[in-house]
Residue frames as qw, qx, qy, qz and C-alpha x, y, z in Angstrom:
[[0.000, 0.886, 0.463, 0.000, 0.00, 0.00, 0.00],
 [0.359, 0.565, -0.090, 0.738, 1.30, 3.55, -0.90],
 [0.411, -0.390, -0.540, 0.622, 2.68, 4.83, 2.56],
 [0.011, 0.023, -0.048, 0.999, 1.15, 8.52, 1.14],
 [0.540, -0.446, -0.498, -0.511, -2.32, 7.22, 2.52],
 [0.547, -0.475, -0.561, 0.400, -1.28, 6.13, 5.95],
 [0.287, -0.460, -0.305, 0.783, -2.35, 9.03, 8.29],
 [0.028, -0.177, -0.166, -0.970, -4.36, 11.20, 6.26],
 [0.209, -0.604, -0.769, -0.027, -7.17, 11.19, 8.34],
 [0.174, -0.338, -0.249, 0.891, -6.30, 14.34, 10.01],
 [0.061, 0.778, 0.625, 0.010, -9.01, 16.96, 9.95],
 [0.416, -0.425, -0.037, 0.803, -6.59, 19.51, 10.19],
 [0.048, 0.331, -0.072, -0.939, -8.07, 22.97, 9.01],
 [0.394, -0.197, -0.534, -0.722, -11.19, 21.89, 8.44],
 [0.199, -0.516, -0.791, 0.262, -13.03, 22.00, 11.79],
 [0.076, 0.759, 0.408, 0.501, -16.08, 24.28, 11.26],
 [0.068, -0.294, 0.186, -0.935, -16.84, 27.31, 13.31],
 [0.042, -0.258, -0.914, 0.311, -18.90, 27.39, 15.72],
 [0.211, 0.697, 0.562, 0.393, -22.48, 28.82, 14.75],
 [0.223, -0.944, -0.190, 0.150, -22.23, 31.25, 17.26],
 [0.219, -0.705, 0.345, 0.579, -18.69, 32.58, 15.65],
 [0.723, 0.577, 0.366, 0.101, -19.90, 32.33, 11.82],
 [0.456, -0.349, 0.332, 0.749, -17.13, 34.07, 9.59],
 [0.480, 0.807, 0.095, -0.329, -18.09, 37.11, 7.34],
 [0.634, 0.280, 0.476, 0.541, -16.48, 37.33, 3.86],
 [0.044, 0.887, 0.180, -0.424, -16.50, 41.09, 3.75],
 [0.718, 0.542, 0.151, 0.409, -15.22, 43.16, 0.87],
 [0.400, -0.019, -0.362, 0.842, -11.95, 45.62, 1.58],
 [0.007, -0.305, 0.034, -0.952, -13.99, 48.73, 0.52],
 [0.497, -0.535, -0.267, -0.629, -17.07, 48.00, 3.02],
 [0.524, -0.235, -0.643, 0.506, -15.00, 46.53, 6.15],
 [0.376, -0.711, -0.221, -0.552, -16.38, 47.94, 9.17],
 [0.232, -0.439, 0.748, -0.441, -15.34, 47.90, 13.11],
 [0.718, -0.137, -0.648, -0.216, -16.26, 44.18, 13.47],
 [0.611, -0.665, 0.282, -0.323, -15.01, 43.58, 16.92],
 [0.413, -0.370, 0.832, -0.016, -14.09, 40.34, 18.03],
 [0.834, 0.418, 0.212, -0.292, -16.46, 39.01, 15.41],
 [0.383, -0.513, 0.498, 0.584, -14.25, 37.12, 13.07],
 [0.521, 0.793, -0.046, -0.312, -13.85, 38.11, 9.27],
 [0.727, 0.148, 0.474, 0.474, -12.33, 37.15, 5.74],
 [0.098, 0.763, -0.178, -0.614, -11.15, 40.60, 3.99],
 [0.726, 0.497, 0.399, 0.260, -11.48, 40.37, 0.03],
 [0.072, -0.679, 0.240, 0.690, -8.70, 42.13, -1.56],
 [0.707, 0.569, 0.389, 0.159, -8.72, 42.71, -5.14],
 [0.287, 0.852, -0.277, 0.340, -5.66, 45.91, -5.73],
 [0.605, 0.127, -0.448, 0.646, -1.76, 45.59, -4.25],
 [0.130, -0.491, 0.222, -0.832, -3.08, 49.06, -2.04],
 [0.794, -0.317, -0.143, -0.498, -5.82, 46.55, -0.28],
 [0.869, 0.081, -0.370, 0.317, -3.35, 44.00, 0.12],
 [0.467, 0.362, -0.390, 0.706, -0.51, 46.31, 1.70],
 [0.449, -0.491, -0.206, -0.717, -3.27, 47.46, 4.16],
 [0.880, -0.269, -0.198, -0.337, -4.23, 44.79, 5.71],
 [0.789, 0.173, -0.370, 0.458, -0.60, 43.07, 5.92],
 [0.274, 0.335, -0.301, 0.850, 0.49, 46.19, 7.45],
 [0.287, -0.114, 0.497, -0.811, -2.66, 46.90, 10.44],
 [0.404, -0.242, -0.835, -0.286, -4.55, 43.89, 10.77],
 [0.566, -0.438, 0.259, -0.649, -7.69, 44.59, 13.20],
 [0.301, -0.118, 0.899, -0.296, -8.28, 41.94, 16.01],
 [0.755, 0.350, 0.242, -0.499, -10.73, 39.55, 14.43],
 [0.624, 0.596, -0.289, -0.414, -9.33, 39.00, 11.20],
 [0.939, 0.024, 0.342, -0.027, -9.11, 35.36, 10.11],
 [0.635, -0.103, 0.475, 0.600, -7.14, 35.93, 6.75],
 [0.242, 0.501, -0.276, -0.784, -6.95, 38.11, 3.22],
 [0.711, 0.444, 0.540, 0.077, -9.01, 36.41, 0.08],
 [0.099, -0.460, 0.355, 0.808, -6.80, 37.63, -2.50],
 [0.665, 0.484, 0.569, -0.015, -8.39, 37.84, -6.04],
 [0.528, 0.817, 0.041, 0.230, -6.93, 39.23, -9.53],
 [0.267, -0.917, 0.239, 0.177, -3.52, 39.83, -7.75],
 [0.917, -0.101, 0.306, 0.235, -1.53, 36.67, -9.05],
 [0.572, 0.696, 0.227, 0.371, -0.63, 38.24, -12.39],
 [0.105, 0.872, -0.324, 0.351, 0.76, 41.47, -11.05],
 [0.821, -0.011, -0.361, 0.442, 4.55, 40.63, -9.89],
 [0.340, 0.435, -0.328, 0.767, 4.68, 43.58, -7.83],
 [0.598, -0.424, -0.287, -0.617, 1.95, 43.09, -5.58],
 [0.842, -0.333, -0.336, 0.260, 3.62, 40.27, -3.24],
 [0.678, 0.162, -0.530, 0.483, 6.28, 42.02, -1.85],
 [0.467, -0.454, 0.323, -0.687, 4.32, 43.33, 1.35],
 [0.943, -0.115, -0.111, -0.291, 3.41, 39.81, 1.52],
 [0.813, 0.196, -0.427, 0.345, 7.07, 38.64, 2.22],
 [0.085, 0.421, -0.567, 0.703, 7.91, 40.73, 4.96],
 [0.440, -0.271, -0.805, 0.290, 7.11, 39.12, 8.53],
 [0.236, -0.132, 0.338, -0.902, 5.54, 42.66, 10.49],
 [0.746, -0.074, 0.324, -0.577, 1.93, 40.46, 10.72],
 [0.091, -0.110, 0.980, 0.136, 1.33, 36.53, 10.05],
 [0.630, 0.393, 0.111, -0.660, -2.21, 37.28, 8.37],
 [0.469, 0.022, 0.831, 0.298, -2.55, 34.05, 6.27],
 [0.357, 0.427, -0.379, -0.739, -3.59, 34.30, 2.44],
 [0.661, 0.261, 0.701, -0.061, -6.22, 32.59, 0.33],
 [0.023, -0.563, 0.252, 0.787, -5.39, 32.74, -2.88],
 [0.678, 0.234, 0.633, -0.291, -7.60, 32.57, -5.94],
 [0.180, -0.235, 0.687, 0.664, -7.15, 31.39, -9.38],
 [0.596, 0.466, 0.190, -0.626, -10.09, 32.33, -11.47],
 [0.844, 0.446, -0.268, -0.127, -8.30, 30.12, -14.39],
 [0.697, -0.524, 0.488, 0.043, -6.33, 27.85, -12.98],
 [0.848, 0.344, 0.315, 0.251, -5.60, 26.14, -16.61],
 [0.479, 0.747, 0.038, 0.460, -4.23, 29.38, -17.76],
 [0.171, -0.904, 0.180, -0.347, -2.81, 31.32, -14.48],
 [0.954, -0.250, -0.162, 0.029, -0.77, 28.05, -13.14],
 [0.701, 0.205, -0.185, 0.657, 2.82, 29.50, -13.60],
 [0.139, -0.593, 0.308, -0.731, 2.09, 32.27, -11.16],
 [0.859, -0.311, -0.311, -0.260, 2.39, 30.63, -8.41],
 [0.751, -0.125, -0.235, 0.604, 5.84, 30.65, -8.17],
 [0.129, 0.613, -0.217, 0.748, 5.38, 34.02, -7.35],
 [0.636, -0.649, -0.102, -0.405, 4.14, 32.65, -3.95],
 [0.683, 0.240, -0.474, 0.501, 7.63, 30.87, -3.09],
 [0.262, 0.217, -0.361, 0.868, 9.10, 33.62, -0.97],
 [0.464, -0.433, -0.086, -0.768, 5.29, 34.41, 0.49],
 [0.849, -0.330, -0.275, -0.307, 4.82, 31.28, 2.01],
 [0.738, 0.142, -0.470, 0.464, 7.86, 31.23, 3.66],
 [0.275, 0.213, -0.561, 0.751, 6.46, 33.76, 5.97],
 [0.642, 0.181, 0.371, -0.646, 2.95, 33.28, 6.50],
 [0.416, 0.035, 0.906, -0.077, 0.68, 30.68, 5.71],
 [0.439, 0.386, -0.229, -0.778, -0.81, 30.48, 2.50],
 [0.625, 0.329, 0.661, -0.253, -3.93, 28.77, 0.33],
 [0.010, 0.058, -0.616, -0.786, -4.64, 28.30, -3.21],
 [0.576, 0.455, 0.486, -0.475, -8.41, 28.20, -4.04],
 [0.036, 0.088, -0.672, -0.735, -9.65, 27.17, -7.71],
 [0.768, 0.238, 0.365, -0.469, -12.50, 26.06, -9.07],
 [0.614, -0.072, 0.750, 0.235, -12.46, 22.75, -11.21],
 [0.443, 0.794, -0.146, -0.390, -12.45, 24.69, -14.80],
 [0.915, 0.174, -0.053, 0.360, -10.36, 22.48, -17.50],
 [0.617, 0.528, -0.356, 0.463, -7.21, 22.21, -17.15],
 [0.579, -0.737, 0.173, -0.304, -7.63, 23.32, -13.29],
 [0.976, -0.163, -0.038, 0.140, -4.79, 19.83, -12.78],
 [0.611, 0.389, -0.188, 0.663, -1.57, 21.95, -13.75],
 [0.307, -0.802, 0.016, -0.511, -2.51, 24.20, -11.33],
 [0.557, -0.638, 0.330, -0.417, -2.86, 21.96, -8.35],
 [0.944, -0.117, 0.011, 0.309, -0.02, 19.75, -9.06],
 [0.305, 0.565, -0.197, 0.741, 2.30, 23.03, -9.11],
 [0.365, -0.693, 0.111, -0.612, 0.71, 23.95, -5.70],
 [0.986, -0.154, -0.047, -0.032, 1.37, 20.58, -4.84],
 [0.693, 0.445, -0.172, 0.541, 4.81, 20.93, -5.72],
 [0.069, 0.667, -0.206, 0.713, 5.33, 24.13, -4.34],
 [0.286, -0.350, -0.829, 0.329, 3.86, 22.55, -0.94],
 [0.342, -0.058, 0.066, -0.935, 0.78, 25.01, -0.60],
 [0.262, 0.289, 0.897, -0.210, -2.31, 23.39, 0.49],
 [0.294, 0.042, -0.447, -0.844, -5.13, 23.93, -1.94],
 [0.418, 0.290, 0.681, -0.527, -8.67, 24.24, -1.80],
 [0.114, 0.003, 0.827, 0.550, -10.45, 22.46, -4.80],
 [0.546, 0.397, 0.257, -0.692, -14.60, 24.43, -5.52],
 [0.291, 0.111, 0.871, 0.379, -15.77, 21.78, -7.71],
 [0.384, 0.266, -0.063, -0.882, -19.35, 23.25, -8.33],
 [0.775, 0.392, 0.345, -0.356, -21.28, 21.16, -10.81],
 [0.074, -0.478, 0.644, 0.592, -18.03, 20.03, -13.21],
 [0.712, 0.532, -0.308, -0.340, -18.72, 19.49, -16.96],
 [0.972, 0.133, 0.030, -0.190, -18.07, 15.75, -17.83],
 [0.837, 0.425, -0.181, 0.294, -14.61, 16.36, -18.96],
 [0.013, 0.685, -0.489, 0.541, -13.54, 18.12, -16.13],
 [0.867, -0.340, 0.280, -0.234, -15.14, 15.09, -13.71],
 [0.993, -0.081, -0.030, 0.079, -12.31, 13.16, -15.47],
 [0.336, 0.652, -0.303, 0.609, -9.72, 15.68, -14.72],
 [0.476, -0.562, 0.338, -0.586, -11.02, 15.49, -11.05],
 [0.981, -0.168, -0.062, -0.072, -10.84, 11.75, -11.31],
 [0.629, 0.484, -0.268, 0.547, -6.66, 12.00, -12.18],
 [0.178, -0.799, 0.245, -0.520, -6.78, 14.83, -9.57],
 [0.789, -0.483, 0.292, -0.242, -7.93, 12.46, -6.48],
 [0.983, 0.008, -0.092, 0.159, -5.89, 9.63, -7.58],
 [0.440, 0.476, -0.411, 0.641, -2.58, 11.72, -7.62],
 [0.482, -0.653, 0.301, -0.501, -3.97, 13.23, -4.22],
 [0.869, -0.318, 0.264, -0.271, -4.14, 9.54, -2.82],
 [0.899, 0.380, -0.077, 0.202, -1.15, 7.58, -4.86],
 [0.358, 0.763, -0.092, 0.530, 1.36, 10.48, -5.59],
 [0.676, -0.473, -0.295, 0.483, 4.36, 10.53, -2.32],
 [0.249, 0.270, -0.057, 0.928, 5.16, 14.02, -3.33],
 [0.347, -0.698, -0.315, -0.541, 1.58, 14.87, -2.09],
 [0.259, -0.015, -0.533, 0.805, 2.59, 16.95, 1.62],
 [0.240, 0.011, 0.186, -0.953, -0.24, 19.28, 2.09],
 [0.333, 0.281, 0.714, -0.547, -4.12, 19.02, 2.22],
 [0.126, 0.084, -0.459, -0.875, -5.93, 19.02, -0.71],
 [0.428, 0.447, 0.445, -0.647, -9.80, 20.10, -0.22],
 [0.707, -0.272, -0.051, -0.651, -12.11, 18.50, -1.05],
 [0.779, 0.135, -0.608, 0.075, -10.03, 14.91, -0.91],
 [0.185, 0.298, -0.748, 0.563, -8.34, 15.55, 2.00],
 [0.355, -0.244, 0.556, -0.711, -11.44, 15.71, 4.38],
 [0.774, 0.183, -0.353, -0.493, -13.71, 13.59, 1.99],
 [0.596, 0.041, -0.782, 0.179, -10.70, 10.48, 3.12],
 [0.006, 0.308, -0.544, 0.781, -11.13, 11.87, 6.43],
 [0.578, -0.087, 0.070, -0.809, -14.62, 11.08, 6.50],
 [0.813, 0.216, -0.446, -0.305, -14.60, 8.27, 5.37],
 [0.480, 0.202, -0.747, 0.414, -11.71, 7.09, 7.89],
 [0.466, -0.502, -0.652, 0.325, -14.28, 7.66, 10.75],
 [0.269, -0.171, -0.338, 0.885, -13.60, 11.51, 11.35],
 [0.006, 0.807, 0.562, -0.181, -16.22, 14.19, 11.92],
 [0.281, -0.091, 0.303, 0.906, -15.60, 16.93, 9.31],
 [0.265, 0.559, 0.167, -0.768, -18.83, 17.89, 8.58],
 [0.623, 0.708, 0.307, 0.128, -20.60, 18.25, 4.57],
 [0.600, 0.353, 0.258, 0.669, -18.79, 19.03, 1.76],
 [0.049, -0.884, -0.319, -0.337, -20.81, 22.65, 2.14],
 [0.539, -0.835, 0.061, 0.089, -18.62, 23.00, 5.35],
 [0.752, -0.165, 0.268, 0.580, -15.07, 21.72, 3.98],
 [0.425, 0.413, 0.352, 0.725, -15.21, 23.83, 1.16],
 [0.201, -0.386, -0.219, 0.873, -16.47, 26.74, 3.19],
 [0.027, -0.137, -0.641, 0.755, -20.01, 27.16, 1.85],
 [0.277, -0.635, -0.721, -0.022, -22.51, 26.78, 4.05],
 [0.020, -0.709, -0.172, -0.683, -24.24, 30.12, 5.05],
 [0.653, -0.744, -0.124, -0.069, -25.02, 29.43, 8.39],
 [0.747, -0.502, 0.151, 0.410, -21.22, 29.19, 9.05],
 [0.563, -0.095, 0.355, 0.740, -19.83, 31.23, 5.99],
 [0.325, 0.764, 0.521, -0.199, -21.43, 34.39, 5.34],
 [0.525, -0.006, 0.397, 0.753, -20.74, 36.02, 2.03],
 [0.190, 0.806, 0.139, -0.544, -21.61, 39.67, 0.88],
 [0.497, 0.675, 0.333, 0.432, -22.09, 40.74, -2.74],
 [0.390, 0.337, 0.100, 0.851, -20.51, 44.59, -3.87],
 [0.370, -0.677, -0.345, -0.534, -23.58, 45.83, -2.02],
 [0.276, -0.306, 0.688, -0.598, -22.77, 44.73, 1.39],
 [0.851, -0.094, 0.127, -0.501, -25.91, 42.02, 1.17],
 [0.514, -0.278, 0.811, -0.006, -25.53, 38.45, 2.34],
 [0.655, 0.412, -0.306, -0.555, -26.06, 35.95, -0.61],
 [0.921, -0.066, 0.351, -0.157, -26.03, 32.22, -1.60],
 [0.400, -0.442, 0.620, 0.510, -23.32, 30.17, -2.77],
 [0.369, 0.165, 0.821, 0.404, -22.36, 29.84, -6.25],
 [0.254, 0.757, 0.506, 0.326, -25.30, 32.61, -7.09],
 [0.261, 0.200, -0.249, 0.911, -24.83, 36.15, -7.52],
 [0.413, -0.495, -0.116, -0.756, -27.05, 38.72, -5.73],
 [0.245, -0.235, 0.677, -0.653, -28.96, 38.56, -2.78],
 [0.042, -0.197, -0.965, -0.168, -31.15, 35.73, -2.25],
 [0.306, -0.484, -0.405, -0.712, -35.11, 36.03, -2.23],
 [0.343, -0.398, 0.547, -0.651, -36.58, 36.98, 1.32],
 [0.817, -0.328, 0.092, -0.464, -37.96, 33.74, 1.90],
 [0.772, 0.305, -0.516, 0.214, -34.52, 31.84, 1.65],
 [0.582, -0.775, 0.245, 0.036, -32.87, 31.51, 5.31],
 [0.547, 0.557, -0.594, 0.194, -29.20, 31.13, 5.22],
 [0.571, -0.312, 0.724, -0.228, -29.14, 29.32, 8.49],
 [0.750, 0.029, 0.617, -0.236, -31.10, 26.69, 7.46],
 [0.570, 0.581, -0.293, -0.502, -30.24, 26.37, 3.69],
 [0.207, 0.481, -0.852, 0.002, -27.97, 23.69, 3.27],
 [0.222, 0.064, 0.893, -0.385, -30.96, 21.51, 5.37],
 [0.574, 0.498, 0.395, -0.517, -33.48, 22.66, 3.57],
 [0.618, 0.620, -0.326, -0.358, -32.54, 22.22, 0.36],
 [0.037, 0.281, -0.957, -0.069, -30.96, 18.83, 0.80],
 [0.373, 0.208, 0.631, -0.647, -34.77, 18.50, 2.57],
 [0.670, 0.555, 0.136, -0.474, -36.46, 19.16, -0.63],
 [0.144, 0.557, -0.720, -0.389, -34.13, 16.93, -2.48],
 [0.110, 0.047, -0.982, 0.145, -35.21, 14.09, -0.99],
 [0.453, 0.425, 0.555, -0.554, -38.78, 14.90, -0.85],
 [0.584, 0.620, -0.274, -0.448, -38.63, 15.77, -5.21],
 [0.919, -0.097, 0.383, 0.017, -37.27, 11.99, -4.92],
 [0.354, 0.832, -0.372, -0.212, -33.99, 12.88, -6.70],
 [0.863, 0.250, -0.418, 0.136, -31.18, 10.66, -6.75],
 [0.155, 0.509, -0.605, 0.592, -29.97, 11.97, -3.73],
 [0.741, -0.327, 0.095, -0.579, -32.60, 9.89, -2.00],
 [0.977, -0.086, 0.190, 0.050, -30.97, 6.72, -2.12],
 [0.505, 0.700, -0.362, 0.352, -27.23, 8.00, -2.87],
 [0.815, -0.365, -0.345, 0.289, -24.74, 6.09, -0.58],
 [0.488, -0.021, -0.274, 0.828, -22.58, 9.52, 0.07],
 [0.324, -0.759, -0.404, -0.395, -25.60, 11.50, 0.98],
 [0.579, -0.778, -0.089, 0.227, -24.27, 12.31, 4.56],
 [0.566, -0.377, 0.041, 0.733, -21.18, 13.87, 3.31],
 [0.402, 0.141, 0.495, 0.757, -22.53, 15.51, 0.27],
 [0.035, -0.557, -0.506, 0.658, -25.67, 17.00, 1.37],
 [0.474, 0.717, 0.500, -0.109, -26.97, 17.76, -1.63],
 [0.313, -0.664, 0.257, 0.628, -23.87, 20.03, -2.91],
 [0.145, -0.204, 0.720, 0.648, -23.84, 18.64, -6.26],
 [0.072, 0.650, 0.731, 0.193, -27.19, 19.35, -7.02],
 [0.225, -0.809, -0.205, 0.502, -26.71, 22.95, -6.55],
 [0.332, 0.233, 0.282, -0.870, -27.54, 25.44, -8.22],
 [0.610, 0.248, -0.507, -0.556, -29.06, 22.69, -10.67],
 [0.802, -0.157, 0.429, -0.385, -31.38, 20.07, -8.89],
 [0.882, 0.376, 0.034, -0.280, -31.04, 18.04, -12.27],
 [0.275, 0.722, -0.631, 0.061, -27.19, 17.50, -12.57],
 [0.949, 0.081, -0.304, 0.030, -26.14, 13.79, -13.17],
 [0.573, -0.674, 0.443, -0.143, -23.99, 12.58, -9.95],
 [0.990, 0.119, -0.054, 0.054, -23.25, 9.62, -11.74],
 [0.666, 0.450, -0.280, 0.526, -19.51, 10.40, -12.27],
 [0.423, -0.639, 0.119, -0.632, -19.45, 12.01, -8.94],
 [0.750, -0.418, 0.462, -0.224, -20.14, 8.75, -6.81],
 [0.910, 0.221, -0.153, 0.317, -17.52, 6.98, -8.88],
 [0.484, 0.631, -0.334, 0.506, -15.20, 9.38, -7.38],
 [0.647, -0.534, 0.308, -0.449, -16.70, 9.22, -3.88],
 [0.955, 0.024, 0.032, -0.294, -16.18, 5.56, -4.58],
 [0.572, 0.646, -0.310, 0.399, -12.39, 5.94, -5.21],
 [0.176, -0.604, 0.526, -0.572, -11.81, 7.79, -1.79],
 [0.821, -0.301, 0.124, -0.469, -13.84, 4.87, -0.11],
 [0.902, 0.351, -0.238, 0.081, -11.77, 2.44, -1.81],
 [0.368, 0.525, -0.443, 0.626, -8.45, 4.14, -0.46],
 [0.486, -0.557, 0.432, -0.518, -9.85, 4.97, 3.30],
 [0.921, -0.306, 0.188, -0.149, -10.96, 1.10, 3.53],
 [0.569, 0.475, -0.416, 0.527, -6.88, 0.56, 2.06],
 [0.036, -0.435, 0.578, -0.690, -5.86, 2.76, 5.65],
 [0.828, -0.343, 0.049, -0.440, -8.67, 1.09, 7.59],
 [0.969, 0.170, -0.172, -0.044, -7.40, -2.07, 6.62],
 [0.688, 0.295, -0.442, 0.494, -3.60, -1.24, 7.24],
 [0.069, -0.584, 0.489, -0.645, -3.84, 0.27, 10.60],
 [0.894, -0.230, 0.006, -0.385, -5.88, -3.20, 11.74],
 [0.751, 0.447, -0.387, 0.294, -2.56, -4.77, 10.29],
 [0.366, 0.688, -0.338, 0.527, -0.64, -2.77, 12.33],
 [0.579, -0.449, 0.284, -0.619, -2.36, -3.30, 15.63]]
């Protein structure tokens, strides 16, 4: 058995919030005194960035960078050590934006830093550079297009195979976790969101639902979304009614389209399962 499976059960940076300390997503230009409340600051200019790095208020969780990768002149507040604000950084094209990255070398060497994508083709050069680079990376799958489910199938298998793999990679990492017995929560929670526990604000300041823009319609709750709408899945007798990864998946991949074929989906659920009952199987050994 590849020895880069033993011990990835860890849950490590992916136990939720409690409800009662939910985490805004605030943009720079509408941050407010927050208090102790904690917050995610979206930057999107090197001035937003240098900001933050340089007077971080008590609260603040980390910076969501966005559109900065490209500009090589932007990081170098990020290398200097005056705060340890950790960075999520996102790649809006991960197929096309993969060789920046190595502008994150010298960043991560003094604060802790994320990649975010979303599974878009070609998303795999990405997060086997990030992989490389040892950056942990968070993987927004959404609803992937047919040929990207078999770009995500390659993904997981390097994740679970591949002894270069050091860091976490979200969604796999907690997905084996789960599977190995731990208590990570829905996908909705690994990936960071579920409303009740990840609230995000449109340009407006208004709270809004994942994956859609705008603000949702007043009779949506964002507590309770992620229950209720798994709720009505399984009353509109979808396929999540009788889907064996239902308790981790919570209806995620039926979002924002009820109608989206899982099929390729729970062949990859079916992968991780494969691999956890692999570790299951060798720590019984070991004992």
């Amino acid at each position: 058995m590849d020895q880069s499976l033993v011990g990835v059960g860890s849950t490590r940076g992916c136990v939720p919030p409690e409800p009662d300390q939910r985490i805004a997503f605030v943009p720079s230009d509408l941050v407010m005194e927050q208090g102790d409340r904690p917050f995610v600051v979206i930057v999107r200019s090197r001035e937003e960035l240098g900001q933050w790095l340089s007077h971080p208020p008590a609260g603040l969780q980390r910076l969501e960078v966005n559109g900065l990768l490209a500009d090589p002149d932007a990081w170098e507040p990020a290398t200097q050590s005056s705060s340890n604000v950790p960075l999520d950084v996102f790649l809006a094209s991960p197929g096309l934006q993969f060789s920046d990255l190595y502008r994150l070398v010298e960043v991560c060497a003094v604060r802790d830093v994320r990649v975010s994508m979303p599974a878009s083709p070609g998303f795999l050069r990405a997060l086997k550079l990030a992989v490389a680079l040892r950056l942990p990376v968070r993987l927004l799958p959404g609803q992937p297009a047919p040929e990207v489910c078999a770009e995500l199938t390659e993904a997981v298998t390097f994740y679970l195979r591949d002894p270069m793999v050091e860091t976490p990679m979200e969604f796999f990492h907690s997905v084996m976790a789960f599977m190995c017995g731990g208590d990570t929560g829905s996908l909705w929670t690994i990936l960071e969101e579920d409303p009740a526990l990840f609230l995000r604000q449109d340009p407006e300041g208004r709270s809004r639902l994942p994956r859609v823009s705008g603000s949702p319609s007043p009779e949506v709750s964002l507590p309770t979304f992620v229950e209720t709408r798994f709720k009505q899945l399984v009353e509109q007798d979808t396929e999540c009614t009788t889907c064996p990864w239902r308790q981790i998946c919570q209806g995620y991949f039926k979002w924002p389209d009820p109608s989206y074929d899982c099929r390729e989906i729970k062949q990859l659920f079916s992968i991780i399962k494969a691999a956890a009952d692999e570790v299951r199987q060798e720590l019984a050994y070991q004992d």
